[in-house]
N, C-alpha and C positions, 0 to 999 in steps of 0.2 A: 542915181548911184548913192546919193550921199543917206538917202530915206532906209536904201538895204543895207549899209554901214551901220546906221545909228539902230538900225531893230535887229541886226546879230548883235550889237554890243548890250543891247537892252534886253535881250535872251542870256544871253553869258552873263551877265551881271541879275537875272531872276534865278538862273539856274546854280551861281556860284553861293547863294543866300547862307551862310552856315544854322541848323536848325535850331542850336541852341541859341542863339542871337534873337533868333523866331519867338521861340517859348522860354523865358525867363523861369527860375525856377521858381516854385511856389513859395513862400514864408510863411505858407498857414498847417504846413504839417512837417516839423524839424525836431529827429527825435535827440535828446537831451538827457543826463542827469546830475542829479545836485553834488557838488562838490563840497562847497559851507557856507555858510550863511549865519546869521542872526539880525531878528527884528524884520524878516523879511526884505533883507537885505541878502542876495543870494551870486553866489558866484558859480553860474551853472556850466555844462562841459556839455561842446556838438558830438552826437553820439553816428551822425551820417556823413560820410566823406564828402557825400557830393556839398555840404555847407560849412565845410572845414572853414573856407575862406571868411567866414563870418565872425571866429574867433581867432583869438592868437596866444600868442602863451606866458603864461603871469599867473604867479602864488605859486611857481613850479607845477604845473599843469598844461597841458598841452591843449588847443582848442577850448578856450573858454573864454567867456564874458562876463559882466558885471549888469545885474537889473535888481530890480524893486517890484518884489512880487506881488500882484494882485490880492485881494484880499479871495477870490477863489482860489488858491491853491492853498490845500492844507495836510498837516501831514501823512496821511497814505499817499498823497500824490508824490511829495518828496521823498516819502522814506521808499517808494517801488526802483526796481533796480533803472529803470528810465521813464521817462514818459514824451510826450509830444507838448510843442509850446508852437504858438504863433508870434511871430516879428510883426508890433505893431505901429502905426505911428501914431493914436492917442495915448497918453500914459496917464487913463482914468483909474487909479489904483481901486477904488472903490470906498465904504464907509467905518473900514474896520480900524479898532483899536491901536495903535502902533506906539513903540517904543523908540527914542531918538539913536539908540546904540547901531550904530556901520562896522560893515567887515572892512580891515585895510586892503584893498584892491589896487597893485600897481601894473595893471593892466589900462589901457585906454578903451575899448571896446567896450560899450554898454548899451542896452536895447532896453524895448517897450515892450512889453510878453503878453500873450492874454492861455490860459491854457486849451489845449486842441483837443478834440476826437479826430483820430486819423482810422484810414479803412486800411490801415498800409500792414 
């Protein structure tokens, strides 16, 4: 008795799984666009709801964060009306040039970006 108790509860607990629990969303295709920035210092805005919760709101912006952009991203990429980044967790900026000048950001939220191709 106790064997057919514990494997209905073990069916209601496979069947009850919620799917997005399952499938985590992806962070390697999150479309974005630039708000301001300087020196590669960029305060960018989630342009997809479903990763709204990634930003929050600061510099009077709604959904935005704070990162230090890769030395790949250059201006056509910033200046197009959006484009796609990946949340990463090395922050290898790369070998390029930089200037010590920051945007004021009083926001807390800030990420590691590398830029994406998405099929989406």
């Amino acid at each position: 008795m106790k064997n057919v108790f514990f494997g209905i509860l073990l069916m209601l607990m496979v069947t009850s799984c919620n799917e997005n629990d399952a499938n985590p969303l992806d962070l390697s295709c999150i479309e974005v666009s630039y708000v301001d920035g300087i020196c590669a210092a960029a305060i960018l805005q989630i342009e997809d709801e479903r990763f709204f919760y990634l930003g929050e709101t600061a510099n009077g912006f709604e959904n935005v964060f704070f990162t230090t952009l890769p030395c790949s991203f250059d201006d056509p990429i910033l200046n197009s009306e959006s484009f796609y980044i990946s949340i990463i967790e090395d922050d290898d900026l790369g070998d390029c040039i930089r200037c010590l000048a920051t945007i004021s950001y009083s926001g807390e939220k800030a990420y590691s970006i590398a830029n994406s191709i998405c099929s989406e």
